[in-house]
N, CA and C of each residue as an Amber inpcrd file, in Angstrom:
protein
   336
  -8.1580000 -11.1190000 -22.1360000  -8.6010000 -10.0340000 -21.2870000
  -7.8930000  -8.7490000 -21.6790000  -8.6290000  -7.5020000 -21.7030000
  -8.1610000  -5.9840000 -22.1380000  -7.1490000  -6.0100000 -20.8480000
  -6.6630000  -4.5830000 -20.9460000  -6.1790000  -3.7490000 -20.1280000
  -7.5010000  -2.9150000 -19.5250000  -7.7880000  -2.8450000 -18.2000000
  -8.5110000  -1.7530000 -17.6200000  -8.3080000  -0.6770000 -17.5080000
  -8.5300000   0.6500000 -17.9220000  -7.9730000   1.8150000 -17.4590000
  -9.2730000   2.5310000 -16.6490000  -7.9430000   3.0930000 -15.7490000
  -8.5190000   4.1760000 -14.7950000  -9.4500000   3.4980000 -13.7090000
  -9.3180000   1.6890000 -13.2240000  -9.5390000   1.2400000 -12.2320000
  -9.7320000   2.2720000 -10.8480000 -10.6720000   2.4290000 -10.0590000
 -10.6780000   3.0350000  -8.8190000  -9.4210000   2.3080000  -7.9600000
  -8.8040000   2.5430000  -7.1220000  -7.7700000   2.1470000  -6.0190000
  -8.7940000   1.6460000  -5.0820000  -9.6670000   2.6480000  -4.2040000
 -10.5580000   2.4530000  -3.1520000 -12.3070000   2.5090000  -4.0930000
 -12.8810000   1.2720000  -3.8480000 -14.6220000   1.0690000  -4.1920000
 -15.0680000   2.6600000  -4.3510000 -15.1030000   3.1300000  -3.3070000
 -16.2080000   4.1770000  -3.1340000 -15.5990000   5.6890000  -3.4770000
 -14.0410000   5.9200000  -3.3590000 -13.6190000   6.6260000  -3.8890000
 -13.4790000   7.2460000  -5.3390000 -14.1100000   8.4930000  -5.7230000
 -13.9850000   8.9010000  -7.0760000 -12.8230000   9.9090000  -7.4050000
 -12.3880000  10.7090000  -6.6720000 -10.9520000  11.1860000  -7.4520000
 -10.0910000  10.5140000  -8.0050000  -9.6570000  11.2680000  -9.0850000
  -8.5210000  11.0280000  -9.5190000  -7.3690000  10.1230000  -9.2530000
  -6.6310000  10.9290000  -8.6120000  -5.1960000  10.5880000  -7.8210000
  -5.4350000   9.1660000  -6.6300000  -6.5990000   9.1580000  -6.6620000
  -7.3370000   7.6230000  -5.6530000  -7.3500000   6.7500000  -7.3270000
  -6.4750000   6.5320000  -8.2730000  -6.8040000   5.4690000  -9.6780000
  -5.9010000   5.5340000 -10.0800000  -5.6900000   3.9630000 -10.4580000
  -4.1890000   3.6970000 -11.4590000  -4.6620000   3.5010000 -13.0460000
  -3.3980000   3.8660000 -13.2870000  -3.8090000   4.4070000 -15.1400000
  -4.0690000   2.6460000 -15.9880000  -3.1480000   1.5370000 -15.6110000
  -3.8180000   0.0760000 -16.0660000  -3.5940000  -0.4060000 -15.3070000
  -4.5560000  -1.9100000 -15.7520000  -4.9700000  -2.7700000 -14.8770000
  -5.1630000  -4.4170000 -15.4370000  -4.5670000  -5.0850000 -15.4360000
  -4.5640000  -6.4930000 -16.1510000  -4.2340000  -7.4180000 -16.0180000
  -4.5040000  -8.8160000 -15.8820000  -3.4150000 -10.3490000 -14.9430000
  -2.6930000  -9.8220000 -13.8310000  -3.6640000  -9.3210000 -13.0430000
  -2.6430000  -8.8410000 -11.6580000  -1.5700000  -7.7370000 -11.8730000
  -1.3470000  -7.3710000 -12.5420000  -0.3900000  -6.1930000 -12.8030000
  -1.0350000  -4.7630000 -12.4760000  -0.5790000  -4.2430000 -12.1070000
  -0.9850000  -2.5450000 -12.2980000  -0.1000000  -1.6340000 -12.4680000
  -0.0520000  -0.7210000 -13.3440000   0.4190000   0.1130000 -14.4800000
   0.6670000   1.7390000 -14.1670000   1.3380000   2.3750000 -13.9730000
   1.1840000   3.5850000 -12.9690000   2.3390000   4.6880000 -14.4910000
   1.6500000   5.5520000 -14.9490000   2.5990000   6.3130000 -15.8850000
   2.6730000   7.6590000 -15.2000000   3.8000000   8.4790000 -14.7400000
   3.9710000   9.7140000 -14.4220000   4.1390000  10.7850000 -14.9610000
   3.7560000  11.6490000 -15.1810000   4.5040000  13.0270000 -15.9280000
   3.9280000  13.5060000 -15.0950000   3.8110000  13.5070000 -14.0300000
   3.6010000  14.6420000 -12.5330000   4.4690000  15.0790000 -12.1040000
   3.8380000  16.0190000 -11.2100000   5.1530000  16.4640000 -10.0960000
   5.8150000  15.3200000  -9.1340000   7.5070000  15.5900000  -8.4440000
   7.4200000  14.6990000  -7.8500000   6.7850000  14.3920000  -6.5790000
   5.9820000  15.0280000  -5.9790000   5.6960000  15.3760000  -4.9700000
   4.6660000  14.1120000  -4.9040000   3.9740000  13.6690000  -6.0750000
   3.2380000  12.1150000  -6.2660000   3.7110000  10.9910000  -6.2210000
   4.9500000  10.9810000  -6.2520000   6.1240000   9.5090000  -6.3880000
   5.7060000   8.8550000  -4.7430000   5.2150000   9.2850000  -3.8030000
   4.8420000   8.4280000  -2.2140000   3.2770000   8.3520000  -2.7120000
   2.3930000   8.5460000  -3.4680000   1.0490000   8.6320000  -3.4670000
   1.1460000   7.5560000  -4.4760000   1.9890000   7.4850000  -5.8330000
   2.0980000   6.8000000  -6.4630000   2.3820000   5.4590000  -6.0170000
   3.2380000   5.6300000  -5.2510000   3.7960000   4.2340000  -4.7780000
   3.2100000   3.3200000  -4.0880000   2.2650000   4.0340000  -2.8780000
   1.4220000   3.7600000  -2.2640000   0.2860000   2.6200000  -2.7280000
  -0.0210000   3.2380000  -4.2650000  -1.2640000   2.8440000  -4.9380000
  -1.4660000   1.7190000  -4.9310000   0.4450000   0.9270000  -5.2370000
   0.6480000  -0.7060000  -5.6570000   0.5290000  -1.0190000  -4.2440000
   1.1200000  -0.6130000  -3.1260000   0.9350000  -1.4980000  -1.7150000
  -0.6340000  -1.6280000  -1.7120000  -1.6240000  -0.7610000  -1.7930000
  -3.3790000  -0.7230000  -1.4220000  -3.5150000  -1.4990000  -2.5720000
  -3.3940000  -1.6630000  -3.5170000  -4.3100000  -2.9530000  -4.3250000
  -3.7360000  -4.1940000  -4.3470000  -2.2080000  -4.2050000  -3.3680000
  -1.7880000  -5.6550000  -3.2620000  -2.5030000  -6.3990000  -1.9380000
  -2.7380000  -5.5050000  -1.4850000  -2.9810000  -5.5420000   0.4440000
  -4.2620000  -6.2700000   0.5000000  -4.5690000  -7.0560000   1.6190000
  -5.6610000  -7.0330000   2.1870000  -6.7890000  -7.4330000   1.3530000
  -8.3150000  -6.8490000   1.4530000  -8.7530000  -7.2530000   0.6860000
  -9.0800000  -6.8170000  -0.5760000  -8.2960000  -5.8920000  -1.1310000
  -8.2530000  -5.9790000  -1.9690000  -8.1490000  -6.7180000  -3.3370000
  -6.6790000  -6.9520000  -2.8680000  -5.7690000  -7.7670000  -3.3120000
  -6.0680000  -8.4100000  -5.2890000  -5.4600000  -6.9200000  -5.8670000
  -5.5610000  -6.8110000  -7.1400000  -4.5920000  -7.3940000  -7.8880000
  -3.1290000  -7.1140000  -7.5410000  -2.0890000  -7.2440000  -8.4120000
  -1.1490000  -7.7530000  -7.2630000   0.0690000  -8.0330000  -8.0850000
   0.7520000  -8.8340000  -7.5280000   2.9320000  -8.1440000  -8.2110000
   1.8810000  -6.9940000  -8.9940000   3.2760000  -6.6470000  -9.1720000
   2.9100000  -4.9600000 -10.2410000   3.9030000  -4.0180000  -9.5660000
   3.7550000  -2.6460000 -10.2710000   4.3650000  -2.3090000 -10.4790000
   3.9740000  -2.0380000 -11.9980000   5.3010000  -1.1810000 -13.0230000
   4.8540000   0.5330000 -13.0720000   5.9410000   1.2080000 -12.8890000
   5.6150000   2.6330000 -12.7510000   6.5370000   2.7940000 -13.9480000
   6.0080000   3.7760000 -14.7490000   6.3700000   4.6000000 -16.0310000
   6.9630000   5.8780000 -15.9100000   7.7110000   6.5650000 -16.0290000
   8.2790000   7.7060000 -15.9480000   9.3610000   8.3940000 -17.0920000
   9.2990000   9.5400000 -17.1420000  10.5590000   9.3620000 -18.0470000
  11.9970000   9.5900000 -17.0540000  13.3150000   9.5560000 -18.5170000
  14.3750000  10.2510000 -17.5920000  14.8340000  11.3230000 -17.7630000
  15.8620000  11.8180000 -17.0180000  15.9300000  12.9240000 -16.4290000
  17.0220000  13.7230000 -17.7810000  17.3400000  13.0220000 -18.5020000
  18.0520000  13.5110000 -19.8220000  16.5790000  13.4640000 -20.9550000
  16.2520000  12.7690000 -20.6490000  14.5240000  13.0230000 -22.0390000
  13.7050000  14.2600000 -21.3530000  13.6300000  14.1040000 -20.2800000
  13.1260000  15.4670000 -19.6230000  13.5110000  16.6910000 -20.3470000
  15.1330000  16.4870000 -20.0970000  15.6500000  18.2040000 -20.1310000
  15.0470000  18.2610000 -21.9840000  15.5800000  17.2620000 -22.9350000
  14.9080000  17.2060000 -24.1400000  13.5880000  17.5040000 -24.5710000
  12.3980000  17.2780000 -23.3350000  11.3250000  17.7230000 -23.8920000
  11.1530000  19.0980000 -23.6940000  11.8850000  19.7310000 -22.1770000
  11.9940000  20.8710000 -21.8550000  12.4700000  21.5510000 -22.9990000
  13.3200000  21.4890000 -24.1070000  14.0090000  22.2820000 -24.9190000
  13.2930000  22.3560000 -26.1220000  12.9460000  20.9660000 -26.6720000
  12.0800000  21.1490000 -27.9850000  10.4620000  21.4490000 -27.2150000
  10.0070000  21.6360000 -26.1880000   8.6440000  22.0900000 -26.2080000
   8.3630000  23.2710000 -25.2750000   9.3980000  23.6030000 -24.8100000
   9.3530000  25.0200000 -23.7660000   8.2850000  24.6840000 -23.0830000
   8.3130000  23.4290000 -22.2420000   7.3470000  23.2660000 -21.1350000
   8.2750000  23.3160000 -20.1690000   7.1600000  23.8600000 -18.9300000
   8.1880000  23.7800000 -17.5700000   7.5760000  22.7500000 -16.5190000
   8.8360000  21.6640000 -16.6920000   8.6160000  20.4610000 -15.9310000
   9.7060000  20.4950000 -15.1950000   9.8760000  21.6910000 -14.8570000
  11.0160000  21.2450000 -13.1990000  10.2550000  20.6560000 -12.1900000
  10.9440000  19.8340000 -11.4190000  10.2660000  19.0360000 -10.5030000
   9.4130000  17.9910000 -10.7900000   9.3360000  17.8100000 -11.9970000
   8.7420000  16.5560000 -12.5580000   8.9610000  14.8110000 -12.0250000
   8.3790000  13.8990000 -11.7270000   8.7660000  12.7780000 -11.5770000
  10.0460000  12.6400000 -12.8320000  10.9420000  11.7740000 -12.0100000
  12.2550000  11.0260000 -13.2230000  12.1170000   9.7450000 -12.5050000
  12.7640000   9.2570000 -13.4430000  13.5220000   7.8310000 -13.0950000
  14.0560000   7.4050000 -12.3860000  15.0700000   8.6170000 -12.1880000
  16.4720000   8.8250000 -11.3120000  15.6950000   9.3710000  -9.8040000
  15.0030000  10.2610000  -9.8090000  13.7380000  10.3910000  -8.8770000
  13.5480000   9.6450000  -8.2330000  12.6410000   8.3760000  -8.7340000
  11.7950000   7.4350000  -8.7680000  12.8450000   6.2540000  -7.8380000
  14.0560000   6.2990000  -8.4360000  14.6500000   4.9910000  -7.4040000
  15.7590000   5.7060000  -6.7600000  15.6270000   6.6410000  -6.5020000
  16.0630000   7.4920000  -4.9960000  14.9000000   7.1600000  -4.2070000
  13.8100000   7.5080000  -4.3520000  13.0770000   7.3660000  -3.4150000
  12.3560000   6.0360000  -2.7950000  12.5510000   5.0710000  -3.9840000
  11.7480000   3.6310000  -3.7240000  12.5050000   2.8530000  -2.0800000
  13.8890000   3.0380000  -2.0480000  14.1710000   2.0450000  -1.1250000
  13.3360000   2.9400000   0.0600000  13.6460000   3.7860000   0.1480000
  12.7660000   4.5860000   1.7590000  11.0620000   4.4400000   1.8700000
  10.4160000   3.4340000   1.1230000   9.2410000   3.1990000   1.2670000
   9.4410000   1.4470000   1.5900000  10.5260000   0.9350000   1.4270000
  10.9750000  -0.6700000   1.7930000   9.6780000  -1.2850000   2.5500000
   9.8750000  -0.5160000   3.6740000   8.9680000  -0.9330000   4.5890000
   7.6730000  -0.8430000   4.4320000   6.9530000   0.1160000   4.0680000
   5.8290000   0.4910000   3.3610000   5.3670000  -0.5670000   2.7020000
   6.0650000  -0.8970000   1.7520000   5.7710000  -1.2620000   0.4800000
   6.2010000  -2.9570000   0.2240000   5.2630000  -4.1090000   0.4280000
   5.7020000  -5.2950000  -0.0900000   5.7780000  -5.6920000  -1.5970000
   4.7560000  -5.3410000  -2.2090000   4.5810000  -5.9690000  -3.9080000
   5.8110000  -5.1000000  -4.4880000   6.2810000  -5.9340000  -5.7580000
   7.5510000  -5.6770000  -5.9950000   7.3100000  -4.3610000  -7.1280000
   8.0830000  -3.7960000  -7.3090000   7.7070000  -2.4990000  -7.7710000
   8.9330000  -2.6620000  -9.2440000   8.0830000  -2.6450000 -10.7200000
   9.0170000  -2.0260000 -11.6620000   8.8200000  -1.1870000 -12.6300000
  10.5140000  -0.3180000 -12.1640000  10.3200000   0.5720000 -12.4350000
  10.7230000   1.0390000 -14.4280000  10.2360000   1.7610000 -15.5360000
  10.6870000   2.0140000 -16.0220000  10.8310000   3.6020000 -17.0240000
  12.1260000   3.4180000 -17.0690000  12.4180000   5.3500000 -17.2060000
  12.5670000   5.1250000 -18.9180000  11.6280000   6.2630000 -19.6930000
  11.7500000   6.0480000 -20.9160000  12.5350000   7.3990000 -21.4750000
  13.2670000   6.5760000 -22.5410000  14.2870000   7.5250000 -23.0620000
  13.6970000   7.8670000 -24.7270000  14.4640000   9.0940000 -24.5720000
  14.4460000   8.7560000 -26.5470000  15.5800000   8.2440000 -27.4320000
């Protein structure tokens, strides 16, 4: 079986930010270079396709980079990604969704 990309979250829903980037043996695949302001929308995504009837995956890996490859891309590409999802971000914020959130969430921060 492939990887699915760009699975809908909700049937009838067509935006964007309502879709996770893969999809495969129960897994779902979530890569960030957003703002962080998506890290609770993101997170969200894996509780709604574990939930109910859905019930897609059984475990979500979120992609992000870190917060030292950041400042690196910031320098060799003069992009401005302040406020960008990090890593370091990413599991500051995971325990305060505990409750929220049953399917197990992993996370990984890519370096260079």
């Amino acid at each position: 079986m492939h990887w699915e990309e760009q699975p809908k979250v909700f049937d009838q829903v067509q935006e964007a930010f309502v879709r996770i980037d893969f999809l495969k043996d129960r897994v779902g695949v979530e890569v960030a270079f957003s703002h962080e302001s998506f890290i609770g929308i993101d997170l969200l995504k894996f509780q709604i396709l574990s939930y109910s009837y859905l019930n897609k995956i059984d475990l979500g890996v979120y992609i992000v980079v870190t917060r030292d490859f950041r400042k690196k891309l910031i320098e060799k590409y003069k992009q401005k990604w302040i406020g960008s999802t990090t890593f370091e971000k990413v599991c500051k914020y995971l325990p305060h969704f505990r409750s929220a959130i049953q399917v197990p969430i992993f996370v990984i921060g890519i370096e260079d």
